[in-house]
N, C-alpha and C positions, 0 to 999 in steps of 0.2 A: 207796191208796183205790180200791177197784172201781169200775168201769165204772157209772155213774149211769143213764143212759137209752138210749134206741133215738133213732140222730140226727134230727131231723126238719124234711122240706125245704121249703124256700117258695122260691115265683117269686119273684125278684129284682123282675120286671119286666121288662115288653116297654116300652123307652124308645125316646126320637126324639132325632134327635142332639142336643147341647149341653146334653140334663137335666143338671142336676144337683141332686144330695142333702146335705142340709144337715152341717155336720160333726157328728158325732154318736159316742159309743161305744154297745155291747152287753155285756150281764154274757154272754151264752155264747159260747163259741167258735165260728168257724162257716170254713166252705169258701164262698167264694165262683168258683160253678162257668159261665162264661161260653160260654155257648153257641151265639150266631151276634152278626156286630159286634166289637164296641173301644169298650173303657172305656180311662179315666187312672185309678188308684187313687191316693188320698194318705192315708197313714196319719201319726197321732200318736200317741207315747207314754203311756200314764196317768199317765207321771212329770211332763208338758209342760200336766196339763190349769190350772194354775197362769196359763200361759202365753196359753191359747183363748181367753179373756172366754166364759164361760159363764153361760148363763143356763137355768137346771135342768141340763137333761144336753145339751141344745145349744150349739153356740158359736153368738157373735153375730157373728163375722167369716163371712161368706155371700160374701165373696170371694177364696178362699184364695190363688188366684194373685197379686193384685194389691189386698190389704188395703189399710185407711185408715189408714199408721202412727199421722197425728195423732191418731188416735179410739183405736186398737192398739196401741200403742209395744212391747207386749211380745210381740208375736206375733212379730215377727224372731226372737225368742229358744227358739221353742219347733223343735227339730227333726224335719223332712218323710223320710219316706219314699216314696217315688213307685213305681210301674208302671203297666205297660201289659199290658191281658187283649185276646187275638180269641179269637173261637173258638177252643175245645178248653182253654186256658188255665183252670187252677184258684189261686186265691191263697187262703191260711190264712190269715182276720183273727183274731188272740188277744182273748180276749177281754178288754172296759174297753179297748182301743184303737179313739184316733178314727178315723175315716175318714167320707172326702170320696169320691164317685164322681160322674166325669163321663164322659156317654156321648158317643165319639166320632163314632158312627154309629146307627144302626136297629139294637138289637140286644134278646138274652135273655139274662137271667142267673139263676142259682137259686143260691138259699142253701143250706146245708147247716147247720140248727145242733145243740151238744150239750150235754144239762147235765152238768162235769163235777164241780162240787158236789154233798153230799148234795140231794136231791130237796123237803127241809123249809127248804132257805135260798130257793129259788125262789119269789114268788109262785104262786099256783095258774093263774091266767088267763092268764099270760104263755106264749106256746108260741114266740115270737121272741126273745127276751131284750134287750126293749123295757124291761122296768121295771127297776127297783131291786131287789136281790136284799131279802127283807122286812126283816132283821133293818140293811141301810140305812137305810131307809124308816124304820122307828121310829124310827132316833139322829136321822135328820134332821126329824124331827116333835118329837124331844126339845131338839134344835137349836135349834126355831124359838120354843120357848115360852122356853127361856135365854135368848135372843135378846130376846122381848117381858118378859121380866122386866128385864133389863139396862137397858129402854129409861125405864124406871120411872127412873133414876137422872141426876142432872146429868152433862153431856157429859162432863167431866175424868174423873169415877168410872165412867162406863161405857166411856172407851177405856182406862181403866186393867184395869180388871178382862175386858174382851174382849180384850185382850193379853194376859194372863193364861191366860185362857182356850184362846186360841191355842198358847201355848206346850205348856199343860197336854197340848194335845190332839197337838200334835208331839211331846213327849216320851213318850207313852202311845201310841198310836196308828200315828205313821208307821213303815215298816222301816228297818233299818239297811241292809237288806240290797240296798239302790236305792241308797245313798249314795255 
């Protein structure tokens, strides 16, 4: 596949120490280029996002060091990737992996991102790769009407058939090729 776009940078952010950023993934790849200060990065896998308690594309664990297991339970089980950026230091986040940054100090960081999908899978507006690539965005808009149709039915026939559902969408859907 050819080379999609021209990379394009955004300020990270000029942070004060102890920020930090919610866990989160991005559909484009990006260079995270750290330029005066110290971050902690923690990454997760898109294999793990099962694990996050997610709510949209955010997790709801906002404490990554030191989660609420009883609220959690399954977040022990998602595995952390860790570093440490100062100055001069660049880290590759791939893209649809989480990450978590906390700023150690007063620092700068700039992004670098790239689309390296066709140009027609990206929303248009998106220049961070903040949103849902489009053709996401529709299955989960088609998701949510399955969903309130489902809801139309007595509880036993709707977790029967959302099981179903599920399955259908693991056997179609998921790769073999993460297994």
């Amino acid at each position: 596949m050819a080379w999609q776009s021209i990379p394009v940078p955004r300020l990270e952010g000029v942070s004060q120490e102890q920020f930090t950023q919610q866990l989160y993934p991005q559909v484009m790849d990006n260079f995270l280029i750290q330029v005066t200060g110290k971050k902690r990065v923690v990454l997760f896998s898109p294999r793990d996002a099962q694990y996050l308690y997610l709510s949209g594309t955010k997790s709801e664990v906002l404490n990554i060091d030191s989660p609420d297991l009883a609220k959690y339970p399954l977040f022990s089980k998602a595995r952390r990737y860790e570093c440490s950026l100062k100055a001069g230091d660049v880290l590759f986040i791939p893209a649809l992996w989480f990450h978590n940054i906390i700023s150690e100090e007063f620092g700068v960081g700039v992004n670098v991102f790239w689309k390296h999908l066709p140009s027609e899978c990206y929303d248009k507006t998106d220049t961070y790769g903040n949103k849902d690539p489009t053709a996401a965005s529709r299955a989960a808009q088609i998701l949510d009407r399955a969903l309130k149709t489902l809801s139309e039915l007595p509880e036993e026939y709707r977790d029967f058939y959302a099981r179903r559902m599920v399955l259908h969408i693991q056997d179609k859907a998921y790769s073999k090729n993460f297994e």
